[in-house]
C-alpha positions in Angstrom: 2.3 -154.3 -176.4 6.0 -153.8 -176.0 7.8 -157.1 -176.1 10.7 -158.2 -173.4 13.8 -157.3 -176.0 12.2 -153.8 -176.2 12.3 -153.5 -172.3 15.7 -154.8 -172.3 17.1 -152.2 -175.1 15.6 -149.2 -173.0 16.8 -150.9 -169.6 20.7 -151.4 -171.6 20.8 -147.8 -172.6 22.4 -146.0 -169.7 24.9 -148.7 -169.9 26.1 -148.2 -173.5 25.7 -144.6 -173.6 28.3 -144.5 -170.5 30.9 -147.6 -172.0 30.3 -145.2 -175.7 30.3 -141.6 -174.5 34.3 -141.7 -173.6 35.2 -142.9 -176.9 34.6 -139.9 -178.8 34.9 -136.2 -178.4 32.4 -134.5 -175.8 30.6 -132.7 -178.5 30.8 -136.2 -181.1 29.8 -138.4 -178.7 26.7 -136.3 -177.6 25.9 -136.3 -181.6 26.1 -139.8 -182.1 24.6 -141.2 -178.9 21.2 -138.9 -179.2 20.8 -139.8 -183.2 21.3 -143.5 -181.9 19.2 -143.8 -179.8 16.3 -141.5 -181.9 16.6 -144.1 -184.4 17.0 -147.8 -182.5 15.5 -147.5 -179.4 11.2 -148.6 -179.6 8.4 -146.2 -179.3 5.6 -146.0 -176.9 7.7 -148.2 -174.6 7.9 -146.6 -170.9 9.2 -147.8 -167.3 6.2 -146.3 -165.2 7.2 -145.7 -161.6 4.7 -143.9 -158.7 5.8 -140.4 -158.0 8.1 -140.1 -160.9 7.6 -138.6 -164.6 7.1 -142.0 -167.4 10.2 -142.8 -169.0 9.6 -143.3 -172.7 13.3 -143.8 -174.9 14.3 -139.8 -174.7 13.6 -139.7 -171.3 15.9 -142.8 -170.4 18.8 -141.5 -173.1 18.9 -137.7 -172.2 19.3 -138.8 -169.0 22.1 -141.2 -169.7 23.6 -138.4 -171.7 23.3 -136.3 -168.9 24.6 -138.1 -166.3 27.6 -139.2 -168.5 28.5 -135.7 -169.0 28.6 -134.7 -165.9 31.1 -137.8 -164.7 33.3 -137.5 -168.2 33.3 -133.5 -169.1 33.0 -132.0 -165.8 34.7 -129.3 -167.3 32.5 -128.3 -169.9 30.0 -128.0 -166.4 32.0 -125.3 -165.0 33.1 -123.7 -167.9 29.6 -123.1 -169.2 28.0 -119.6 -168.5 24.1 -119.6 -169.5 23.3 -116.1 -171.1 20.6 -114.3 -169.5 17.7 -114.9 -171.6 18.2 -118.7 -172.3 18.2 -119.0 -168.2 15.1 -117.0 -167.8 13.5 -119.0 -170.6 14.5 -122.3 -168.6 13.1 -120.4 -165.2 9.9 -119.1 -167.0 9.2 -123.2 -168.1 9.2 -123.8 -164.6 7.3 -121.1 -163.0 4.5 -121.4 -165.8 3.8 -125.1 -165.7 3.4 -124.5 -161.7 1.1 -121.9 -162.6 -0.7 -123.9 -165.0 -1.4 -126.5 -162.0 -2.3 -124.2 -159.5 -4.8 -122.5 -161.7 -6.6 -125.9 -163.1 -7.3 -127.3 -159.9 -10.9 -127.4 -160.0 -12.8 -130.5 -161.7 -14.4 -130.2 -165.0 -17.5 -131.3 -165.4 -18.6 -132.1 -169.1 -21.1 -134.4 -170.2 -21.7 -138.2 -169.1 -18.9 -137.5 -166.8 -15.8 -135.0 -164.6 -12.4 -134.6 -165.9 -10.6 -134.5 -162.6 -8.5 -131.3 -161.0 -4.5 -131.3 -160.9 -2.8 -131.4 -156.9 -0.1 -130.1 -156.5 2.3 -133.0 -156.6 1.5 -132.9 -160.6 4.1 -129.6 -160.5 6.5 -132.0 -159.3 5.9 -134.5 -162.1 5.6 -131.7 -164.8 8.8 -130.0 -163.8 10.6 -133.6 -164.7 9.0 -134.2 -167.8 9.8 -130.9 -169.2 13.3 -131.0 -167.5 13.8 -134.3 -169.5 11.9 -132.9 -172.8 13.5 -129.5 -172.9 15.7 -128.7 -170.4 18.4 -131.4 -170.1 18.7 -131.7 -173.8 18.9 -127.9 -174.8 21.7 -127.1 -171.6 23.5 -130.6 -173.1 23.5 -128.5 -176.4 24.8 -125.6 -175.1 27.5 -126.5 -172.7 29.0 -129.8 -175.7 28.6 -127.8 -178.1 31.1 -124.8 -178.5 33.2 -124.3 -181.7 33.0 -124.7 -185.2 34.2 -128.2 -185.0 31.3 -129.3 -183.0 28.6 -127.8 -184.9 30.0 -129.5 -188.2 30.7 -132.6 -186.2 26.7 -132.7 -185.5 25.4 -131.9 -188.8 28.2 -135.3 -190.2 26.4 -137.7 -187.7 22.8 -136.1 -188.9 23.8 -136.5 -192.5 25.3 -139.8 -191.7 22.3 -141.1 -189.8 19.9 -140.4 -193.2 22.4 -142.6 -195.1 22.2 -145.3 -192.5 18.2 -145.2 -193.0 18.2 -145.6 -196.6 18.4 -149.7 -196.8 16.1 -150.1 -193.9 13.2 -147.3 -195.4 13.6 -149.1 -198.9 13.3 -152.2 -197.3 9.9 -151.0 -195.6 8.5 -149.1 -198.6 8.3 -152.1 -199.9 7.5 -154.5 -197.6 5.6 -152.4 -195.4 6.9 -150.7 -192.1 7.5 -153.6 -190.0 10.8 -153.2 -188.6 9.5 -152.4 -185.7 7.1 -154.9 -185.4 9.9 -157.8 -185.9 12.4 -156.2 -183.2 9.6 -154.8 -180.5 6.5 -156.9 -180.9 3.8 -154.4 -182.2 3.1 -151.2 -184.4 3.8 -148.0 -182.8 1.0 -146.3 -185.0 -2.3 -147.1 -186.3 -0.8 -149.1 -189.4 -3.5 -148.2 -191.9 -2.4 -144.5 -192.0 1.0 -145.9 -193.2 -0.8 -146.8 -196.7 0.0 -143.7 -199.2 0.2 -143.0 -202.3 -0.3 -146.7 -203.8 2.2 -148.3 -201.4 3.5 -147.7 -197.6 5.8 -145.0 -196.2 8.3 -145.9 -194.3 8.6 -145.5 -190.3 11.5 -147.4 -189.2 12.0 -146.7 -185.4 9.9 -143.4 -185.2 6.7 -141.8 -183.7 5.1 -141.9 -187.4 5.2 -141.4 -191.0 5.4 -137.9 -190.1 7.8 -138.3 -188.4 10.2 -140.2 -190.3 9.6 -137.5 -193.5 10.6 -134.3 -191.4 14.0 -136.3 -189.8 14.8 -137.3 -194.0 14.3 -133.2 -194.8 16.9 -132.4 -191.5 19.7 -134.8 -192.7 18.9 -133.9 -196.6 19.5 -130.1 -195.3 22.6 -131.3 -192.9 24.6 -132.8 -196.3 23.1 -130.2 -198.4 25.1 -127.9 -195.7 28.2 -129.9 -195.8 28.1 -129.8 -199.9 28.0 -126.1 -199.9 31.0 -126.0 -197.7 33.1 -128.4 -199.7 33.9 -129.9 -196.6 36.0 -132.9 -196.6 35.5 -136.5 -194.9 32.1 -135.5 -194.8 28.5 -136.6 -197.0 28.4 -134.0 -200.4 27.1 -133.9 -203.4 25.5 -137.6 -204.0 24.6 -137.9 -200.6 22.3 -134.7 -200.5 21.1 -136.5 -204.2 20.0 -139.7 -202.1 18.5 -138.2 -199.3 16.3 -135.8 -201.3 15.3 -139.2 -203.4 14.4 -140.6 -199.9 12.4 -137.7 -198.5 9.8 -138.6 -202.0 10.0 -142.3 -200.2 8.4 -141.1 -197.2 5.9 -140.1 -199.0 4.3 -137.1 -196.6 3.5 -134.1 -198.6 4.5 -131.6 -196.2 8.0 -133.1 -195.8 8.8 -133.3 -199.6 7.4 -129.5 -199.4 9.9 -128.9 -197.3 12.6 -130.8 -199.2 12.3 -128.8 -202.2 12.2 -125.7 -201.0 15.3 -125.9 -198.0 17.6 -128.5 -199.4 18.7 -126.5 -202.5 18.5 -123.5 -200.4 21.2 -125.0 -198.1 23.3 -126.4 -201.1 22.8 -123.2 -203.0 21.7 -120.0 -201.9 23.9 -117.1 -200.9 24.3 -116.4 -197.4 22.2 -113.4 -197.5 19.2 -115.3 -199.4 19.4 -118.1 -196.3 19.6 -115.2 -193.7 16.4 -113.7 -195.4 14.8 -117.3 -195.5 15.2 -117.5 -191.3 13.8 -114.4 -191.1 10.9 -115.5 -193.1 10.7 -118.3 -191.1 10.6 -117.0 -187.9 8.1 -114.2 -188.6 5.7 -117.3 -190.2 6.2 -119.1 -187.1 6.1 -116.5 -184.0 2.9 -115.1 -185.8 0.9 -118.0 -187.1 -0.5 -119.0 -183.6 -1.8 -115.0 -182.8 -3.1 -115.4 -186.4 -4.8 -118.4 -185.5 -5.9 -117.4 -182.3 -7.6 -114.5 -183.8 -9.5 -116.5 -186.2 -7.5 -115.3 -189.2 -4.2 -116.1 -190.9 -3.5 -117.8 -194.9 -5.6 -121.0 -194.5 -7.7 -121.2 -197.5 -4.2 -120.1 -199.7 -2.6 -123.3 -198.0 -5.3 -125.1 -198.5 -5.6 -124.6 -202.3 -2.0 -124.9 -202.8 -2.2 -128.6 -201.0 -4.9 -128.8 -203.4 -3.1 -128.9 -206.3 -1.2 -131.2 -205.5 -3.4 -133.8 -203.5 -7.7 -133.7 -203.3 -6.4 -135.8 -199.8 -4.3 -133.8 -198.6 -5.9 -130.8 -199.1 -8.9 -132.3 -197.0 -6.6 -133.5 -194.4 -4.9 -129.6 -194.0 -9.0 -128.6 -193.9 -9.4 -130.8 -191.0 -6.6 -129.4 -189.4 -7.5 -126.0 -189.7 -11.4 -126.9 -188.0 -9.4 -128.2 -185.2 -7.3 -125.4 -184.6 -10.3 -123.2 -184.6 -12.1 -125.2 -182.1 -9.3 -125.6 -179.7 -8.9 -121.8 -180.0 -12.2 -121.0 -179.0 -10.9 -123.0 -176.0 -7.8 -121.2 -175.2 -9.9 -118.4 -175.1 -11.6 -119.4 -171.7 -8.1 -119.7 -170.4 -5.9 -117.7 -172.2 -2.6 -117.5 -170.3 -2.0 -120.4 -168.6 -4.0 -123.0 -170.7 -6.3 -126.1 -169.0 -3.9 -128.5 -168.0 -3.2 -132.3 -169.0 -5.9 -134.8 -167.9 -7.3 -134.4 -171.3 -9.0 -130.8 -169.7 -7.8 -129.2 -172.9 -9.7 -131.0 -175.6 -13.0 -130.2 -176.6 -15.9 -132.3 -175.8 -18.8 -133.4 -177.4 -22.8 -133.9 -176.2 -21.5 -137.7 -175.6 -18.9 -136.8 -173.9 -16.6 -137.6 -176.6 -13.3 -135.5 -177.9 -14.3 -133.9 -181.0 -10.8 -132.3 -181.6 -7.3 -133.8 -182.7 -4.3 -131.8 -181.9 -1.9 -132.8 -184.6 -0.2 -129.5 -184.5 2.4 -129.0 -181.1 1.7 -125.4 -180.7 -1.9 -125.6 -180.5 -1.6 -128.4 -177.8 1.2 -126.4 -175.9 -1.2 -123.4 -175.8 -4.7 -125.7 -174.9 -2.5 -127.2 -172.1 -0.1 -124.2 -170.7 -1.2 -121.2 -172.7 0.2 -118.0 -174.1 2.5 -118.3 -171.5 4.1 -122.3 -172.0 4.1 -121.7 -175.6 5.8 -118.2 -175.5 8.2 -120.1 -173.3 9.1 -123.2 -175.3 8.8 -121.4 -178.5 11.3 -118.6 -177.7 13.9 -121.3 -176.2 13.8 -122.8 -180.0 13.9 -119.5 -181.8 15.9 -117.8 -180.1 19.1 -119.0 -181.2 18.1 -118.4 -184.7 17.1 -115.3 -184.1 20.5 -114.6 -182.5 22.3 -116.0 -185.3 20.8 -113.9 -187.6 22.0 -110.4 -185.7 25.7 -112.5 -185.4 28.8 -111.6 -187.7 30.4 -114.4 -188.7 33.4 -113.1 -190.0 34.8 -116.8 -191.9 32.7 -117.7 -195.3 32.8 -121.8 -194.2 31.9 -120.7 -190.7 28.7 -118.1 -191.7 27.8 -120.9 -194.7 27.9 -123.8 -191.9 25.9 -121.4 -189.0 23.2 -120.9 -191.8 22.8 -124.3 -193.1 22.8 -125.5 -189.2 19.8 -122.9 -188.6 18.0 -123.9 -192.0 17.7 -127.5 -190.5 16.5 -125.9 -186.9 14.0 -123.5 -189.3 12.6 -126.3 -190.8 11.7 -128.3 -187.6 10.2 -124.7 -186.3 8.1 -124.6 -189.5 7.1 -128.3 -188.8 6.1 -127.9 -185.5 3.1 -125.6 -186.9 1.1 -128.4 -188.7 2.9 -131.5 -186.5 3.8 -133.2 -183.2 7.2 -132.8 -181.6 8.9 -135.6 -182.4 12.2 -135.3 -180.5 13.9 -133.9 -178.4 16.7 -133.7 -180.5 15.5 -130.2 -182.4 15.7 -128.7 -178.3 19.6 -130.0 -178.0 20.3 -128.7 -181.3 19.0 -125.0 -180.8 21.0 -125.5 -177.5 24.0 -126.4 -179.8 23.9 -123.4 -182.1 23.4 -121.0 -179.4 26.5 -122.6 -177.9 29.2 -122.2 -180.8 27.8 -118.5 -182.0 30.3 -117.0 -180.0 32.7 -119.1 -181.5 31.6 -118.6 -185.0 32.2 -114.4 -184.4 35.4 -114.9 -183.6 38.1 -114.1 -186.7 39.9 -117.0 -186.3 38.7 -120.3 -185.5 38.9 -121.6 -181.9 40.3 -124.9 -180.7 38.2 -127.0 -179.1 38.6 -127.3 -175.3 39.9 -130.5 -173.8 39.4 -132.4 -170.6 41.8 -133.3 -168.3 40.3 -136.5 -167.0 40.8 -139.8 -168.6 37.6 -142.2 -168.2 38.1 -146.0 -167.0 38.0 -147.1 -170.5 40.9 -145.7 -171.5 40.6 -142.6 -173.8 40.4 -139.1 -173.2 36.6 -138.2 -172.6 37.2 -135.1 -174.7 
């Protein structure tokens, strides 16, 4: 159980996110803010109040962030002009997820007892949670985001964030991840999977071990980025050398994977090698589910290349791959607009017992909402990548720092095939490169636009 200091953090972060937010740059400040609070505020701490969605640490800061750009940047607001399919992406969210309610309405009877129905005051509470999951953080994206500046502004704080981690995940590789214990009274996760390899991985303030690998791999890419650039006043060389060290730390196989196949390609691959690498990427990742759904796809390849480098994990990837086939089999009976929450998506057995896991997001995006919700979500991820790569950037340090930004967004696409979604913080940055594209295109580099309005504190909000 959550103790009272992690109740007071979450209850304190509207307050310091609007005495913080006017002391940077729009676009700085929304960087900053959203890494702090992803890497300080507890886990599996919520305020739960009747009629409203539970408000877990993203929920309470992109809501802060929210409201604080809306009274500092009101600008930005009116300035910002949604394209087309980004808006109909945000609309289909809606629409779906009231679909998904209206159609699961019946109770489901499995054995030694009935999963109950959805009202239709649940479309009320969905439409909050996925306003606070994707749609606040990917418009904040968007609308702060707009220039070159900003995007290398965001991939600084990312890198900088990884080098901030570094004491604290040494500290718990060898002591064991207890950070969080010592500040918020418990363990977010079951703390026997933390044992690996001999010793512990680290988890610092994060959903998992899991998650803490993939978030190492996105700031090793960020200063990988920001090496290949030569960019000044910013992590290089030594500090892509550290955070690649860090990702082994982590210990989780599929993270240090993905570290030694993106991070040199950010630090040294020629733009048209990274452009061919997102395309890869995206192909993998739009087609893997249909794959999946239709019972084929490279499993046994991935499992005997996990094979040869871990018996374990090999056997964990197996057991991954029996899930997905059994929650397919029930997607099946619903196809396009999934089962529902309520735990009506998981499979049951004669006891009455869940016999699946759903590690993977996708597969419990298209149990719960379907072909229809994952489409949805998926396409307002990809779809700035996919975008990107049909730009021209016309600058060398602008089309190296649009590719490197969309390696670290490619990556978290790729993760979110075998693993949960973590954060929120992948949404506001697909928000943020599909914000500064048009930027990028431009042949000379664009000023950053400035807000009038000076906050109480003093400084310029922009």
């Amino acid at each position: 159980m959550p103790n009272l200091f992690a109740y007071v953090m979450l209850s304190l972060t509207p307050i310091w996110v609007m005495l913080a937010y006017p002391r940077f740059r729009p676009a700085r400040a929304c960087a900053v803010l959203a890494l702090a609070g992803l890497v300080l505020l507890p886990e599996k701490t919520t305020f739960k109040v009747s009629g409203v969605p539970e408000l877990d640490k993203e929920g309470v800061l992109y809501a802060s962030l929210f409201l604080a750009t809306v009274i500092y940047s009101r600008s930005r607001w009116r300035a910002m002009r949604l394209e087309w399919v980004p808006r109909a992406l945000l609309l289909l969210l809606v629409v779906g997820c009231s679909l998904t309610v209206l159609t699961n309405m019946d109770p489901l009877p499995v054995p030694e007892k009935i999963v109950p129905g959805h009202s239709p005051k649940d479309i009320l509470l969905w439409v909050g949670e996925d306003a606070l999951l994707y749609i606040i953080p990917f418009v904040i994206g968007r609308m702060m985001f707009r220039t070159p500046g900003d995007l290398r502004a965001l991939l600084v704080a990312l890198a900088l964030a990884g080098l901030l981690c570094a004491l604290p995940i040494l500290f718990e590789v060898r002591m064991s991840p207890q950070l969080h214990n010592m500040l918020y009274g418990f363990h977010q996760n079951n703390f026997a999977k933390n044992y690996r390899w001999g010793g512990f991985r680290p988890i610092l303030f994060m959903r998992s071990g899991l998650a803490m690998g993939v978030f190492m791999v996105s700031t090793a890419v960020a200063a990988a980025t920001l090496f290949h650039m030569r960019a000044r006043r910013a992590p290089g060389g030594g500090s892509t050398l550290l955070l690649s060290l860090l990702i082994v730390a982590c210990k989780s196989t599929g993270s240090i994977v993905y570290g030694m196949l993106f991070v040199p390609l950010a630090a040294f691959a020629s733009i048209k090698n990274q452009r061919r690498a997102l395309m890869f990427c995206l192909a993998l990742t739009a087609t893997y589910p249909f794959m999946r759904t239709m019972g084929s796809g490279p499993t046994d390849l991935a499992v005997e290349f996990f094979r040869g480098i871990s018996t374990e994990r090999a056997q964990s990837l197996l057991y991954r791959f029996d899930n997905e086939n059994a929650a397919m089999r029930k997607v099946e009976e619903r196809f396009f607009f999934g089962w529902g929450t309520y735990s009506r998506n998981r499979v049951y057995d004669e006891m009455g017992k869940f016999e699946t896991v759903y590690d993977a997001f996708w597969m419990r995006i298209m149990t719960q909402r379907g072909l229809v919700g994952w489409l949805t979500i998926y396409s307002l991820l990809a779809f700035p990548l996919f975008k990107l790569i049909r730009t021209k950037i016309p600058l060398p340090r602008h089309r190296v720092l649009a590719h490197g930004f969309g390696i670290v967004l490619a990556v978290r696409l790729l993760d979110l095939m075998q693993n949960g979604f973590y954060t929120s913080f992948v949404v506001l940055m697909a928000g943020a490169l599909l914000g500064a594209l048009p930027a990028l295109s431009e042949p000379t580099p664009t000023a950053a636009p400035r807000d009038c309005a000076r906050s109480q504190f003093g400084r310029a909000a922009a």
